[in-house]
N, C-alpha and C positions, 0 to 999 in steps of 0.2 A: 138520239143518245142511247132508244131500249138495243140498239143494232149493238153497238162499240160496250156495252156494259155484260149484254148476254154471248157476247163474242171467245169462247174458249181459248183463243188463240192470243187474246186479248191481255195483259196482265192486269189482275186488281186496279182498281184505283178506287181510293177511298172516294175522294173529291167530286168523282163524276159521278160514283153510288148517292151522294150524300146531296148532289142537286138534281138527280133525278128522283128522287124521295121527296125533296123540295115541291117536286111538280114542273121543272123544266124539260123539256121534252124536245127541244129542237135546238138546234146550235151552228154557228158557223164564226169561219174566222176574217179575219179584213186583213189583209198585211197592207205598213205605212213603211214608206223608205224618205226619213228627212237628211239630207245632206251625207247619207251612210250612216244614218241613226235607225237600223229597222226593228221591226218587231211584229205583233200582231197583237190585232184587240180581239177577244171572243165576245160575240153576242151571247145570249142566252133567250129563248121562249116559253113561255108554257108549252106545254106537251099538243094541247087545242086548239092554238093559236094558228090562226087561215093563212096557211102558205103564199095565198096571192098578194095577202098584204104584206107578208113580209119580201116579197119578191116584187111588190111594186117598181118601179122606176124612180119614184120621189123617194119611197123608203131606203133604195140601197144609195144613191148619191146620198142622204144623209148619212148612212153608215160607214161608206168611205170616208166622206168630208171629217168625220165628228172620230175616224180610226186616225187621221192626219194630225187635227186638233190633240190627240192624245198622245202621239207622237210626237209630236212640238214641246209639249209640256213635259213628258217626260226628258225629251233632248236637254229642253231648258234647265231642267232639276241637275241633269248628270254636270251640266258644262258651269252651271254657278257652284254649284260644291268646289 
């Protein structure tokens, strides 16, 4: 996140100043596509947080599965309104 924050080229963003201050340091995105319902979930890490673990094989299937889960729910919200 300190790449895309001290990035000149970059425009402000409060949001991304405001949780890298927090102490999140790492981030990535998931994209979920249910039935043409897509979107993307962002993770968030501590700044110190062991890349191997996040980059495990059990860790990322659970962050796909749990990006799907969240996509579902959301689907679900938009189609019961």
């Amino acid at each position: 996140m300190k790449a895309i924050t001290d990035d000149p080229d970059q425009p402000p963003y409060l949001r991304m100043t405001l949780l890298e201050q927090a102490g999140f340091g790492k981030a990535c995105g998931v994209p979920f596509d249910l039935r043409g319902h897509r979107g993307v979930v962002l993770y968030f890490a501590r700044a110190t947080a062991d890349e191997s673990q996040l980059t495990d094989p059990v860790n990322d299937i659970h962050l796909r599965v749990s990006a799907d889960l969240i996509g579902g729910i959301s689907a679900s919200f938009i189609t019961s309104r």
